[in-house]
C-alpha positions, 0 to 999 in steps of 0.5 A: 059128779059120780063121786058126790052121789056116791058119798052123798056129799049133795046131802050135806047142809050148807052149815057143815059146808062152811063149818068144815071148810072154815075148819080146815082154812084155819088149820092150814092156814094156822100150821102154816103160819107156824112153820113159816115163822119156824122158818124165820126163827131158825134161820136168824142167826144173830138177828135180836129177837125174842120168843115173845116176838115168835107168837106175835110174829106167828099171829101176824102172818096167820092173819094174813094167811087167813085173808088171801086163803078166803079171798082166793076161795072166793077168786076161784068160785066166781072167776072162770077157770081160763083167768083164774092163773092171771088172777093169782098171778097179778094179786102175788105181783100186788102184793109183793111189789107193795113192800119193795121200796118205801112209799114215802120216796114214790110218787102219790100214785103208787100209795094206793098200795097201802090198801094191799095186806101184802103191805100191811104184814110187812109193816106189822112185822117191822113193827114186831120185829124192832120193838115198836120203831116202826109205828105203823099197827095204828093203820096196818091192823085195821085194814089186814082185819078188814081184808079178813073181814071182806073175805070172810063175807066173801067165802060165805057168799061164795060157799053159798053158790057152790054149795046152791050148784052142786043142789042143781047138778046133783038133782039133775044127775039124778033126774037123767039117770031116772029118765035113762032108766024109764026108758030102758 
């Protein structure tokens, strides 16, 4: 807390707040997309895909990049600091385990997975990558750009109650330190 009254950092609106940290999930998230997709394409040897497929590819896990960035920043303001490791454990194990195997071959109670964005990039970048043999955008945009939705309502509200705390903890700071110093 030292720190921010030093910088001043309580002083800073709760729009700059969210401007800058929006700012800076976008770059992250955004440089990162590219180089993981940087990553795919200079590994694919003599897998058939084109540079049209590299942007594409590239917006696709942005997206989905994008909605587990604003959906963790939401996690790790509400979630106490003891379950927050458990929290990111299970929504990786989510994720992931909803690409493993087809669902058409599992039980019915394992389609609720198609809900995930795990499930969705994969779908969408199956979709990408074959030209269109996997015709599946019709379902895995809208809800990749719902989850985005979801979290991009998430990481305001969330922004907004920090941003309300660090107000409470910095007037209290500074009223202790004026009650200290009457004192002295």
């Amino acid at each position: 807390m030292k720190i921010s009254l030093k910088f001043n950092l309580f002083a800073v609106s709760l729009t700059q707040l969210i401007s800058f940290r929006a700012l800076v999930a976008f770059v992250y998230t955004f440089s990162s997309a590219l180089a993981m997709s940087g990553y795919i394409w200079v590994f694919r040897e003599e897998w058939d895909v084109h540079s049209s497929q590299f942007g594409l590819t590239s917006m696709t896990i942005w997206l989905a990049m994008q909605v587990h960035f604003l959906l963790l920043e939401f996690v790790t303001t509400f979630v106490p600091m003891q379950i927050i490791p458990f929290a990111i454990l299970t929504w990786i194990i989510l994720n992931v385990s909803s690409t493993l195997s087809p669902f058409e071959l599992s039980p019915g109670f394992y389609r609720w997975g198609y809900a995930l964005p795990g499930r969705e990039l994969y779908d969408t970048l199956l979709q990408v990558w074959t030209r269109g043999c996997n015709p599946y955008l019709g379902r895995s945009l809208p809800i990749l750009w719902s989850w985005w939705i979801v979290g991009v309502v998430g990481f305001a509200v969330a922004l907004r109650y920090r941003h309300q705390t660090a107000m409470k903890a910095g007037i209290e700071i500074i009223e202790n330190e004026k009650s200290e110093r009457s004192r002295a």
